[in-house]
C-alpha positions as a Markdown table, in Angstrom:
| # | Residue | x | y | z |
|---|---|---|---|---|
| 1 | Unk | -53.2 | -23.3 | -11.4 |
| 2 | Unk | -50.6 | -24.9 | -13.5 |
| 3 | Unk | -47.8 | -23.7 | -11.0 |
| 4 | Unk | -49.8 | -25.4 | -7.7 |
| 5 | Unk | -49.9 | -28.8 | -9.9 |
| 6 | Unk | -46.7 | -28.8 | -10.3 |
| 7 | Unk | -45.5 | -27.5 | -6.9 |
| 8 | Unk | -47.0 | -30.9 | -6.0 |
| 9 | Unk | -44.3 | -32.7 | -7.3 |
| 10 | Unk | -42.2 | -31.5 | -4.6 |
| 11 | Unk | -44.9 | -30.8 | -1.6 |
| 12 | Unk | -43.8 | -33.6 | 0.9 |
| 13 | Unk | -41.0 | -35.7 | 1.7 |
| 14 | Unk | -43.7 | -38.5 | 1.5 |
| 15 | Unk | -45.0 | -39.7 | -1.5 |
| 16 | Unk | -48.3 | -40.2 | -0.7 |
| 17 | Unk | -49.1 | -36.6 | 0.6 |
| 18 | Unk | -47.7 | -35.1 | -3.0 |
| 19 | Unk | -50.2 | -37.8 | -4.4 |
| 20 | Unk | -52.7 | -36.7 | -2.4 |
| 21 | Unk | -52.1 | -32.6 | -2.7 |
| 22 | Unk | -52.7 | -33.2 | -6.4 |
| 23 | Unk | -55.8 | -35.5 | -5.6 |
| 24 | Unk | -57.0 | -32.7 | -3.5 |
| 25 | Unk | -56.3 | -29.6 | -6.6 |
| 26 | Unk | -57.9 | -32.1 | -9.2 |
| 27 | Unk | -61.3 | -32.1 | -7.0 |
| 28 | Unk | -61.3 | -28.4 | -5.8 |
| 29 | Unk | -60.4 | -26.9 | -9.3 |
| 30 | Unk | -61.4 | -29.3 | -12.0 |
| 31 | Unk | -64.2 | -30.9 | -10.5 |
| 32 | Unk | -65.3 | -27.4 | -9.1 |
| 33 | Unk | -66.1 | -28.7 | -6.0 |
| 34 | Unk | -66.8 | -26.5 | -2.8 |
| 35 | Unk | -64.6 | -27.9 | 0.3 |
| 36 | Unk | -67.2 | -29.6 | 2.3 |
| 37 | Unk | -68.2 | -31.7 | -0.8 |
| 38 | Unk | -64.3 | -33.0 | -1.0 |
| 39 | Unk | -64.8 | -33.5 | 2.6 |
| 40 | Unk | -67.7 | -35.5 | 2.4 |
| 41 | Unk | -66.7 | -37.3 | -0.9 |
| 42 | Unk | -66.1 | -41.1 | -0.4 |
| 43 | Unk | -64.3 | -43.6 | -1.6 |
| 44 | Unk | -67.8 | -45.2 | -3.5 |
| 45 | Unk | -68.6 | -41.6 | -5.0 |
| 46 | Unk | -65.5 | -41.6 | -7.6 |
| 47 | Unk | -67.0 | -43.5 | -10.3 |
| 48 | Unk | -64.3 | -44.5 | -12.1 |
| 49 | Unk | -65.6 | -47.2 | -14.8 |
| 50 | Unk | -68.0 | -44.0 | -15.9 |
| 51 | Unk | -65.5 | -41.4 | -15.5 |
| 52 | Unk | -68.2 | -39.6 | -13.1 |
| 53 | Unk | -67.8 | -38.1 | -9.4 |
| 54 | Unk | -70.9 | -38.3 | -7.7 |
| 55 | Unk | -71.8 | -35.3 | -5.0 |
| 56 | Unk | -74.1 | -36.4 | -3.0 |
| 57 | Unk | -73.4 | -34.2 | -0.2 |
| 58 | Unk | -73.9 | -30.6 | -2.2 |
| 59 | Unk | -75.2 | -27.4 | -0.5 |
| 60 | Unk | -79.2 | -27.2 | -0.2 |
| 61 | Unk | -79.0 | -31.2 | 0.1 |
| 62 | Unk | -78.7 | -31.6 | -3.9 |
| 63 | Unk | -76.8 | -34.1 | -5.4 |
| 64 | Unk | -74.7 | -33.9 | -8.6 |
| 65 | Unk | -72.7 | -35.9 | -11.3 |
| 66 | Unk | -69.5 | -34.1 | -11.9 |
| 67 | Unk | -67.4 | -35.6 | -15.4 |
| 68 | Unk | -64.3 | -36.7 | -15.1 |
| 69 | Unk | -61.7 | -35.9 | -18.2 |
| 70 | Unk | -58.9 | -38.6 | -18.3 |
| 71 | Unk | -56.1 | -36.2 | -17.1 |
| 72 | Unk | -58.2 | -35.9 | -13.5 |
| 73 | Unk | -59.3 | -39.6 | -13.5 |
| 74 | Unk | -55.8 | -40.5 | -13.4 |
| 75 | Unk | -54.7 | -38.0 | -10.5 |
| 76 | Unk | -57.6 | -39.3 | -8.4 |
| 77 | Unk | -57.1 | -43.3 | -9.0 |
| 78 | Unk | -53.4 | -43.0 | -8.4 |
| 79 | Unk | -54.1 | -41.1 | -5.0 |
| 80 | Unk | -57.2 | -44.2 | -4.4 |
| 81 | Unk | -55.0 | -46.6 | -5.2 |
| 82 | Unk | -51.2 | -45.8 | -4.6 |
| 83 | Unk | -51.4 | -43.4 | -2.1 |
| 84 | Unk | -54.4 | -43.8 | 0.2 |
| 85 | Unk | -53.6 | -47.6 | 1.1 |
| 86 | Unk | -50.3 | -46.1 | 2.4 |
| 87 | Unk | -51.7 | -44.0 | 4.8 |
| 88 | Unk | -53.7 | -45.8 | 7.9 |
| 89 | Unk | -57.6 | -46.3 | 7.5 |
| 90 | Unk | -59.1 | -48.7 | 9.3 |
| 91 | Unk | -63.0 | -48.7 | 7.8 |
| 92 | Unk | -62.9 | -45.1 | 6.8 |
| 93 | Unk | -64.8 | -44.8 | 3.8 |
| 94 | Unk | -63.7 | -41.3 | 3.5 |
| 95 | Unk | -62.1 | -40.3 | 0.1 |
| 96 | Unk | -59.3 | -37.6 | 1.3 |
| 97 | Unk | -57.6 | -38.7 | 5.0 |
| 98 | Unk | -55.2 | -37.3 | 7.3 |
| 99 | Unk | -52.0 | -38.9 | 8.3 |
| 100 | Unk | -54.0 | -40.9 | 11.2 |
| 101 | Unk | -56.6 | -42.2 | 8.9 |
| 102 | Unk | -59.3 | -39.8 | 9.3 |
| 103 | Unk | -61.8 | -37.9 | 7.3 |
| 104 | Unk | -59.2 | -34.8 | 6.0 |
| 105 | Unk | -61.2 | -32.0 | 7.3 |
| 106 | Unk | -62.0 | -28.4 | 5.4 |
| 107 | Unk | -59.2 | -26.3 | 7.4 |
| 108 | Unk | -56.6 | -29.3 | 6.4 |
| 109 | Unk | -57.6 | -28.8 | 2.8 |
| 110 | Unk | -57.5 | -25.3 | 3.2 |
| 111 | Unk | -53.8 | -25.6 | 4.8 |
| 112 | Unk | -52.4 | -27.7 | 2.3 |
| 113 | Unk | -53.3 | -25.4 | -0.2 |
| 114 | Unk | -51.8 | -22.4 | 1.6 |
| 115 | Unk | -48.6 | -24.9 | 2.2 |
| 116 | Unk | -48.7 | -25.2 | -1.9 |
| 117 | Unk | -48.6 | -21.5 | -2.5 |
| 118 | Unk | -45.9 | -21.3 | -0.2 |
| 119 | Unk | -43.9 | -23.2 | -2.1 |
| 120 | Unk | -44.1 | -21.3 | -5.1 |
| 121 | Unk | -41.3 | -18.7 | -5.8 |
| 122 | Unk | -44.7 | -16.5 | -7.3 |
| 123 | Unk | -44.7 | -13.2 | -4.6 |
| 124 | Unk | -47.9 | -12.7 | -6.7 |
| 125 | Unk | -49.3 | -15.4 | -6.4 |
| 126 | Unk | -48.4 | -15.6 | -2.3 |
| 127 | Unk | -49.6 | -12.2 | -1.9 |
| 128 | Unk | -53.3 | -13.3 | -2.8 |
| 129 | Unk | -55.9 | -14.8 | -0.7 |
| 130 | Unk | -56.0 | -18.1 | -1.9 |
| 131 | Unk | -59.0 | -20.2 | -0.5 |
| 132 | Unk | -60.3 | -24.0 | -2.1 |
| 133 | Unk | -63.3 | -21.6 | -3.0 |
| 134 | Unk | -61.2 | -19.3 | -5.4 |
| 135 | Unk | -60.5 | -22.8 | -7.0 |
| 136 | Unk | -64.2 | -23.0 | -7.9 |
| 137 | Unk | -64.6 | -19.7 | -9.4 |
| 138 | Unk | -61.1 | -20.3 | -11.2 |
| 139 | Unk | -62.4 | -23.4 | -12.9 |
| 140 | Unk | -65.7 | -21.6 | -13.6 |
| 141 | Unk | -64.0 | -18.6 | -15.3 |
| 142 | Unk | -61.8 | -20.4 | -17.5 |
| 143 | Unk | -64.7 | -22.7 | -19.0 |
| 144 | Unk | -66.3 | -19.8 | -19.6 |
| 145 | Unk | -62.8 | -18.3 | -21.5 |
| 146 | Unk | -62.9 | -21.6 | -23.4 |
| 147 | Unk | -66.5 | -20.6 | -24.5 |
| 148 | Unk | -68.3 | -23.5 | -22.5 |
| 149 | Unk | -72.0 | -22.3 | -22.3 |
| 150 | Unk | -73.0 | -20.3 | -18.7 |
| 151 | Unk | -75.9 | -23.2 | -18.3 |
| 152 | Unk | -73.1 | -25.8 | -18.7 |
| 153 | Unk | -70.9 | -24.6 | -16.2 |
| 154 | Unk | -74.3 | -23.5 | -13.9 |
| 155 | Unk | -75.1 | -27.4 | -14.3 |
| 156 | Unk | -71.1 | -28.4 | -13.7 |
| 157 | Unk | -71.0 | -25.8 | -10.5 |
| 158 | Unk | -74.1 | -27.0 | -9.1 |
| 159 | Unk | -75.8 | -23.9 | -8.8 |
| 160 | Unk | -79.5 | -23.7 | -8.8 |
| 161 | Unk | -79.6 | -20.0 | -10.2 |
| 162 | Unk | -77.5 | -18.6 | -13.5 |
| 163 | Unk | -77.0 | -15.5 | -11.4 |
| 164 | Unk | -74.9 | -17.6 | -9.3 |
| 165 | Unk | -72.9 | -18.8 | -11.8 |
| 166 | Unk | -72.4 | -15.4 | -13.5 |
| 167 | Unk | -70.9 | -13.8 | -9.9 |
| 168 | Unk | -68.8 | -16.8 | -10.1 |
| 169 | Unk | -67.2 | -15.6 | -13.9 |
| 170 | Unk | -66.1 | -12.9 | -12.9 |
């Protein structure tokens, strides 16, 4: 996880994509969120006076305050407001946009992650399958190796069952 943050530093040739690639890591992996709820999250659901990210879009139409630590509060406002002004939007109200402007979509999130493995020199870590979801049980399983309590991270996840969350600490 650590290596993929800082692989962002050197992601793009643009400053607003590395900016964003980091944005995009901050909300798959430390606010555990699935991809379609970072493609759904707008600009209105980062909270940032209350340090909150608000999922209003979560599976089984639920809806969910995710806490923000200062670390991730500080990737997401510089990508909402250094980077994303620099890219075109027109009225999107969409959190995460493409080059053009547009809602980023799940398979660009998905390829931007591949894109940052890629540029790792970690044959390791290239010869795993990688997916935005393995970000979610990777956050999941390290609360639980910091001792964070299994109906903490069930709450944090989203998950309406603790046997959810227990597949997910594997």
């Amino acid at each position: 996880i650590k290596e993929l943050f800082e692989i962002t530093n050197h992601s793009s040739q643009f400053l607003r994509t590395r900016i964003r690639d980091k944005a995009l890591l901050a909300a798959l992996y430390s606010c555990g969120l699935r991809r379609s709820e970072a493609v759904n999250l707008d600009i209105g659901d980062v909270l940032f006076d209350r340090s909150l990210l608000f999922v209003k879009k979560a599976k089984n139409f639920k809806q969910r305050y995710v806490p923000l630590n200062k670390y991730n509060l500080r990737i997401l406002e510089d990508y909402r407001y250094e980077a994303r002004p620099l890219y075109p939007t027109g009225n999107n109200e969409a959190f995460f946009i493409n080059r053009y402007g547009n809602r980023l979509q799940g398979q660009d999130m998905a390829k931007r992650l591949q894109h940052l493995i890629d540029l790792t020199d970690d044959q390791e870590l290239k010869q795993k399958h990688i997916t935005p979801h393995c970000l979610r049980h990777s956050i999941a399983t390290h609360l639980l190796q910091q001792e964070v309590k299994l109906e903490d991270i069930q709450q944090f996840l989203g998950h309406s069952s603790l046997k959810a969350t227990q597949i997910y600490t594997h």
